[in-house]
N, C-alpha and C positions, 0 to 999 in steps of 0.2 A: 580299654585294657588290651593288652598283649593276652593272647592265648596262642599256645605252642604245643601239642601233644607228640610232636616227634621231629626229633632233630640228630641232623647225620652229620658224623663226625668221619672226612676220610679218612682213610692213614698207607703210608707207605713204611713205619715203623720207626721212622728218623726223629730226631731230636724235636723236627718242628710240627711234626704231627703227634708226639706226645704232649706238645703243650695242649696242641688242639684237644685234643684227646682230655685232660685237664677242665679248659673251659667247656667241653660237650657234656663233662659230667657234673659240673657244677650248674649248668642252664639247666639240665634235664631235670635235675633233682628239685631245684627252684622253683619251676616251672608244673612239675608233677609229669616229664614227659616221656616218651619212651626214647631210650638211646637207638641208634641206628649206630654202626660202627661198619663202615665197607673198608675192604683192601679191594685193588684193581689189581689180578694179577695181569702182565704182558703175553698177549696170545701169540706164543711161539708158532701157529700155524699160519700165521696171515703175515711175519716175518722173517722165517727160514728163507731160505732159498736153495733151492735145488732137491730133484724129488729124491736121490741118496738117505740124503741126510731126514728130506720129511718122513717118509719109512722106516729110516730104522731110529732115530733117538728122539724127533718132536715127540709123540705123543706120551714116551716115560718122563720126560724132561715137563711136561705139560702139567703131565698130573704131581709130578713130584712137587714142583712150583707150587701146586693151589694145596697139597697138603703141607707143606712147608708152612702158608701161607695162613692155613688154618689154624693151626699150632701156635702162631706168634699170635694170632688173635687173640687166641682162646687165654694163653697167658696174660696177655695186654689186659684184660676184663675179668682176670679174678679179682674178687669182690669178697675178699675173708670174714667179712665181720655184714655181709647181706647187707649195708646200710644203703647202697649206691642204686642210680634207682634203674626199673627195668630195662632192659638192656638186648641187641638183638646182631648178632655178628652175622655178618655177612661175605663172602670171598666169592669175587665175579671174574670172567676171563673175559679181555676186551682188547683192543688194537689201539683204544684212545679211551685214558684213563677220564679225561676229562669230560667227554659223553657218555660213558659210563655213569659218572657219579649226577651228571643231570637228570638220565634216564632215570636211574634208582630213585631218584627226589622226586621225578615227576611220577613213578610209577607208586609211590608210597606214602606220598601224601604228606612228605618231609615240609615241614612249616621254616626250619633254617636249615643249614650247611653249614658246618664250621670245617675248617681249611687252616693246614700251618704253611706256613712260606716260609722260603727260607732269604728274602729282599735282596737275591743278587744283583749286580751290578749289571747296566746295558748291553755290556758285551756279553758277559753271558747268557742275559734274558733275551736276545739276537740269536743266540745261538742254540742255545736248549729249550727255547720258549718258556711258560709257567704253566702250571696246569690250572693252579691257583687262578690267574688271570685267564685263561679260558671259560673256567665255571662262572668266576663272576659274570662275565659279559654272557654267557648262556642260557645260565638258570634263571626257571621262574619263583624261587623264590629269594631270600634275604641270603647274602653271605657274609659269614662274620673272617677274616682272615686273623690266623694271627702270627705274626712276624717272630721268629725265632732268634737270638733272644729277642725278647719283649718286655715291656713293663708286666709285671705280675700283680695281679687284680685278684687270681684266687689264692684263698691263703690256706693252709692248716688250719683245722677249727682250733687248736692253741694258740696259735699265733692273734686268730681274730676276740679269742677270750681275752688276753694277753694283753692285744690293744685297748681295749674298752675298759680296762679295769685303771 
């Protein structure tokens, strides 16, 4: 038997992380598992350049960014009706989103990773790399990817009534 007590769902807030987002909440709840929800924000002090600019605007810009950042969370996980299961937001500052989110898995005892992609094309995946495809190949545990659009497997409990009847 599969046992899961905690599975981290990135997000950068885009379309292909709220699917993510989606299936993290239907495993957790399945499962009985605690949600993990990280955003990576970009650590503007490790890519500025020039001490001007580090002095006078990284550090408001910094923090504006991870309360920005916190705010989308917080909205992304209201939960009106308390059914959704435990749930734990998080908002990190890193230079590589992608050790970031392995860290936090390894540091937490994350049993999955779930990850939206969004399947671009060679040239671009040459040229902006995936972050997606970094975690897989790094992390020690299971990553589920899921490709923006995608076939959808989680449904509305109407829809899954709906069917069955």
């Amino acid at each position: 038997m599969i046992a899961m007590k905690n599975i981290l769902v990135a997000t950068d807030f885009g379309e292909a992380a709220d699917s993510a987002l989606r299936y993290g909440r239907e495993l957790s709840g399945r499962f009985g598992a605690t949600l993990h929800v990280l955003n990576v924000v970009e650590n503007f002090y490790v890519t500025t350049f020039g001490a001007e600019t580090y002095a006078a605007f990284v550090p408001d810009m910094q923090r504006e960014l991870e309360n920005t950042a916190r705010k989308r969370l917080d909205e992304a996980l209201i939960d009106s009706d308390g059914s959704g299961p435990a749930t734990k937001a998080v908002v990190m500052t890193s230079g590589s989103a992608a050790y970031a989110i392995v860290d936090y898995a390894r540091e937490n005892g994350i049993d999955l990773i779930v990850l939206g992609t969004h399947g671009r094309g060679v040239l671009a995946h040459l040229m902006m790399g995936s972050v997606a495809e970094r975690v897989v190949r790094i992390a020690n545990c299971p990553v589920l990817t899921v490709r923006c659009p995608q076939h959808e497997f989680v449904m509305p409990d109407t829809l899954v009534a709906s069917a069955r009847a």
